[in-house]
Backbone bond lengths (Angstrom), bond angles and torsions (degrees), N, CA, C in turn:
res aa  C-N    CA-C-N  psi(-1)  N-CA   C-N-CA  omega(-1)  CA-C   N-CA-C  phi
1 X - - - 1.454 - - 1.525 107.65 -
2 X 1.422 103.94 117.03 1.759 83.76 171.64 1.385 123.58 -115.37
3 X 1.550 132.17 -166.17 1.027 125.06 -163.27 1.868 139.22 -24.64
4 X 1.728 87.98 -61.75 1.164 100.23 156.42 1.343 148.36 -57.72
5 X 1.561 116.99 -38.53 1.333 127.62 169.10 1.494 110.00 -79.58
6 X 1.023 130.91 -15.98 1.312 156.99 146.28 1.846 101.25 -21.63
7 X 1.492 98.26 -94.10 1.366 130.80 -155.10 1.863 91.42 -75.10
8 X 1.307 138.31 -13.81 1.193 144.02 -167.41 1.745 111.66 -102.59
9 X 2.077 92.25 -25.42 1.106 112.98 153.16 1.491 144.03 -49.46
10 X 1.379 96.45 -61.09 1.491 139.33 162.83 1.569 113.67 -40.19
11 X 1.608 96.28 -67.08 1.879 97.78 176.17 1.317 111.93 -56.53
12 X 1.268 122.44 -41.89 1.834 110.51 -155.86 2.075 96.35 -81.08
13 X 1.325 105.23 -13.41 1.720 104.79 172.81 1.638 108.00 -87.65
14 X 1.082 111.93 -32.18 1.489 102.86 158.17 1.093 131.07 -67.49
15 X 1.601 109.12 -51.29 1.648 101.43 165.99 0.950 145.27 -37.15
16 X 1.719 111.76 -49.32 1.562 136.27 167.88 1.305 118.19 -60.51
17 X 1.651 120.05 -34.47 1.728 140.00 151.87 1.365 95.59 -43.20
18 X 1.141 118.02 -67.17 1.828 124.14 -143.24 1.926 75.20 -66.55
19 X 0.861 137.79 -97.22 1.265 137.53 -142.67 1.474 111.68 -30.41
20 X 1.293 137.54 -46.63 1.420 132.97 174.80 1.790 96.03 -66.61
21 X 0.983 139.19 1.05 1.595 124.30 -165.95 1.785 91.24 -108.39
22 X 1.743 103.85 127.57 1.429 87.81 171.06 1.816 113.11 -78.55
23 X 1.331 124.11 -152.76 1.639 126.73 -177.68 1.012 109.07 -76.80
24 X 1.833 146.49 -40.14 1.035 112.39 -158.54 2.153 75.43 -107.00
25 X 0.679 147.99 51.62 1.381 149.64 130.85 1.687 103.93 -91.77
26 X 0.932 136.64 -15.41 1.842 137.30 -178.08 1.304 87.21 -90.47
27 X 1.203 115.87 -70.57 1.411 112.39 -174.94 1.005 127.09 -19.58
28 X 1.488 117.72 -75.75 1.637 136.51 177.14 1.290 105.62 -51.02
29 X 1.743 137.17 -37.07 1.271 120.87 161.38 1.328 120.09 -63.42
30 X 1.332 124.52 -49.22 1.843 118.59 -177.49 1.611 101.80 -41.74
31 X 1.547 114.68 -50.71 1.105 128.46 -138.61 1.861 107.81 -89.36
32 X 1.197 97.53 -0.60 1.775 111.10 -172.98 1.888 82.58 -125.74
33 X 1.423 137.80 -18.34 1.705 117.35 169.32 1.318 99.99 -89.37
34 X 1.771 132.16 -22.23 1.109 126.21 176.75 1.894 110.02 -55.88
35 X 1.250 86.63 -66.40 2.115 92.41 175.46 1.248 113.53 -30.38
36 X 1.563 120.93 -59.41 1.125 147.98 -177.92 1.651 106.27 -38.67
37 X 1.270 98.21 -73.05 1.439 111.82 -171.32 1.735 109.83 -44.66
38 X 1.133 101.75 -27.73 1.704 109.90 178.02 1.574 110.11 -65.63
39 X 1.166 102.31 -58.19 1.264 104.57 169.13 1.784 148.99 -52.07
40 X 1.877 80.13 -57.32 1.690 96.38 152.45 1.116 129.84 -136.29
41 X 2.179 101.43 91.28 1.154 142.59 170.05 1.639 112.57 -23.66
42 X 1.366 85.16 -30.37 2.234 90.49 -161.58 1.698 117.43 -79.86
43 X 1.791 82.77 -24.21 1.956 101.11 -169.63 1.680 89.93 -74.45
44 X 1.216 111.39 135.58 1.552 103.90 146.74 1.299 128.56 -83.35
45 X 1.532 122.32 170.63 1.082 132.70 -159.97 1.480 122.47 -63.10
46 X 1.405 108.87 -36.79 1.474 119.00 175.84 1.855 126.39 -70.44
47 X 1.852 101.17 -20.56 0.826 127.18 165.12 1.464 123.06 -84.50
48 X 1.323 133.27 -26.03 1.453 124.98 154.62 1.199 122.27 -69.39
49 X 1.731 122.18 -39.60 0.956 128.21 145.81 1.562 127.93 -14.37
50 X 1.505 118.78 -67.82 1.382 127.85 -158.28 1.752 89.34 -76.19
51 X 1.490 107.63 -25.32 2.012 111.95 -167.82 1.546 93.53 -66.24
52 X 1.410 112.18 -65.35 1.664 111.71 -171.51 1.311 117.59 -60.34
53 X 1.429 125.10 -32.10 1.637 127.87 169.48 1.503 115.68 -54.73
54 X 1.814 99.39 -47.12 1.631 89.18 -178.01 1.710 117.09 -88.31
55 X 1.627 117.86 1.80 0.969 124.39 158.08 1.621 114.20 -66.75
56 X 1.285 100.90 -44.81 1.782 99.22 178.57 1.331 119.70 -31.28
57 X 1.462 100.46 -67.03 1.420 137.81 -163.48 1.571 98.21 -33.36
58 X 1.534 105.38 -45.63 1.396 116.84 -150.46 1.991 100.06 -66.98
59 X 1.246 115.75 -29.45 1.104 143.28 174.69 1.591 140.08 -89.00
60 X 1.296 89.85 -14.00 1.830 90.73 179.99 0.911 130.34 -93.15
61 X 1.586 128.21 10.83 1.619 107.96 139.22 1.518 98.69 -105.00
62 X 1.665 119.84 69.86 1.153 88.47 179.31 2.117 99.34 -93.58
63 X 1.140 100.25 172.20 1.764 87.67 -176.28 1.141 116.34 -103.55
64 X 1.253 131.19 17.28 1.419 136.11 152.82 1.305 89.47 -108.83
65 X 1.434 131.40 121.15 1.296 133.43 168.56 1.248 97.87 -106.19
66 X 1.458 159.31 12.36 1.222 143.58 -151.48 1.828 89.17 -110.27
67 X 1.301 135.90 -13.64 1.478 143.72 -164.83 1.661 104.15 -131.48
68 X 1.714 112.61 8.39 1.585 106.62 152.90 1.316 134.71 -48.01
69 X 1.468 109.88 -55.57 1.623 133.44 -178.56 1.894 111.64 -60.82
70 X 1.354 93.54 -23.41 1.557 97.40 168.76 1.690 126.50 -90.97
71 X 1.307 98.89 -31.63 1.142 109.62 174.12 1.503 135.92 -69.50
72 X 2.001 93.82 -34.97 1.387 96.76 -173.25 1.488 97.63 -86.90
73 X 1.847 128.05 -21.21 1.253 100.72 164.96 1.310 128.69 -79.58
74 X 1.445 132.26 12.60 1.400 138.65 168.36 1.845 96.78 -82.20
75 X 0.931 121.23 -47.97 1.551 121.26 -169.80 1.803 95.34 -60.66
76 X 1.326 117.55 -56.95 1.055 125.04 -147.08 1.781 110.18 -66.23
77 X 1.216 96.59 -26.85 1.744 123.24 178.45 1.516 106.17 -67.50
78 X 1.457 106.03 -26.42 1.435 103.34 -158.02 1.481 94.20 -112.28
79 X 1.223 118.53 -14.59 1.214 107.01 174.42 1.822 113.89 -91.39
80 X 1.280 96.35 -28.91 1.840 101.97 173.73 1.580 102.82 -83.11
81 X 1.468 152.79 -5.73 1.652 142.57 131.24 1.406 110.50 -54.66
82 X 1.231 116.22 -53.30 1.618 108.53 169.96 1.240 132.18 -23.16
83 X 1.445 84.54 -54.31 1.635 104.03 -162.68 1.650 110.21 -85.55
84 X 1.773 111.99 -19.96 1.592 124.33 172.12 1.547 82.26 -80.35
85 X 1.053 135.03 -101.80 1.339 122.68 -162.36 1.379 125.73 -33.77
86 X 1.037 131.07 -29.93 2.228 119.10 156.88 1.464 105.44 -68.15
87 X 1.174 140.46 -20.77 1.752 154.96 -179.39 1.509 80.45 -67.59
88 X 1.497 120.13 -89.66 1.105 125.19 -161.12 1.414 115.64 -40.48
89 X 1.369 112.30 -44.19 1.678 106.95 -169.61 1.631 97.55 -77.83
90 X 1.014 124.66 -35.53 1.727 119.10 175.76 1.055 130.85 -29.51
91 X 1.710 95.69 -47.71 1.400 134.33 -160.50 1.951 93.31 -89.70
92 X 0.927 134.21 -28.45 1.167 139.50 -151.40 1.811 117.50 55.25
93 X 1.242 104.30 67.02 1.562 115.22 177.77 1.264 122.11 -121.71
């Protein structure tokens, strides 16, 4: 799969995500791939996206919801270093 079919990938699993999520649940995802994106310049957008959605997931019934938005960007961080660090060793870096 490459880039493109990739990232074309990505949208239609978000989309189908985004629809069970009400607005201020979208929100908190744009708004935790926005941070993100600052950080890791290299990921594209559709791809932080799909990181914080399936981080959500991991969390949404959680029953303290007031420490979701923190959590899924702690997961989401750790899952996008993960994924630079197996890159890196691939790469031999």
């Amino acid at each position: 799969m490459d880039n493109d079919d990739r990232e074309s990938y990505n949208c239609r699993k978000e989309r189908e995500h985004g629809k069970n999520m009400n607005e201020e649940q979208s929100r908190m995802v744009q708004g935790i791939a926005g941070r993100l994106g600052t950080d890791y310049p290299s990921v594209g957008r559709a791809d932080l996206l799909h990181v914080v959605q399936s981080a959500y997931r991991q969390f949404h019934g959680a029953k303290v919801q007031a420490y979701v938005p923190i959590l899924v960007e702690r997961r989401a961080r750790t899952i996008l270093d993960e994924s630079g660090r197996q890159d890196r060793a691939r790469h031999g870096r």
